[in-house]
N, C-alpha and C positions, 0 to 999 in steps of 0.2 A: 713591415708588419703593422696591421691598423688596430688597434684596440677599440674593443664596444665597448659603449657604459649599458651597464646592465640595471634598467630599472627593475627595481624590487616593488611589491606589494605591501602596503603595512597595514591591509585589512583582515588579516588575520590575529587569532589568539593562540598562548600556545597551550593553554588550558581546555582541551576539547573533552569533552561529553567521552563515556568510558560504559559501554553497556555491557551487564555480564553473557558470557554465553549463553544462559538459558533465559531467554527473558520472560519466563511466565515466576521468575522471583519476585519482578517488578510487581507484577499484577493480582492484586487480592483476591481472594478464592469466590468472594461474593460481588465479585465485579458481575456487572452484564452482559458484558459480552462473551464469558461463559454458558451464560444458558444461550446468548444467541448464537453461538456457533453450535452448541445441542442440540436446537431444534432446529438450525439451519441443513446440518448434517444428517439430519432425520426425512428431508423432504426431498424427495424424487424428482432434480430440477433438470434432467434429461431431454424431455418433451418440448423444456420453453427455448433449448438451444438449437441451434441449426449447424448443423458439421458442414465447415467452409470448406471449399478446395485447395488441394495441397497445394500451397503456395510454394514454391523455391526459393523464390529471391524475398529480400527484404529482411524486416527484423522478423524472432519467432515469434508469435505470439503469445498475450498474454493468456493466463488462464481465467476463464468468463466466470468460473463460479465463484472465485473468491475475488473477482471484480465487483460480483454481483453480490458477494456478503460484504466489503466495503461500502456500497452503495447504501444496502437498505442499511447496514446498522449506525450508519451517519445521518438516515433517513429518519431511524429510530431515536439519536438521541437527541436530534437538534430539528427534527419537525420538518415541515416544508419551507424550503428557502430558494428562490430565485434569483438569477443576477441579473435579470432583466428590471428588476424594481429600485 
């Protein structure tokens, strides 16, 4: 019988980040991305998507509209940014 040596990782902590279930405890009532998800939720963005074909295989995909409110509200808070520059 041969015995492993089992290398371990010591890049870890054992103090990890603890979020509670509801996480809009974190986030202050006058935050902005409150009202932008308000008017986000208010705007008919049906038009600008294009319904793909049912794919089978692969991963599911994601959901395009809150791809598309991640987008613009990192758009909104941090302006125009390139990584080509």
């Amino acid at each position: 019988m041969q015995l492993t040596n089992y290398k371990t990782n010591d890049n870890y902590t054992l103090k990890q980040l603890k979020l509670p279930l509801v996480i809009e405890k974190l986030i202050d009532i006058s935050d902005p991305v409150y009202t932008f998800c308000d008017v986000m939720d208010h705007i008919d963005l049906t038009p600008y998507f294009v319904e793909g074909k049912g794919y089978k295989t692969g991963r599911p995909r994601c959901d395009a509209e809150k791809l598309l409110k991640v987008i613009l509200f990192a758009f909104m808070e941090n302006g125009y940014c390139s990584l080509r520059e």
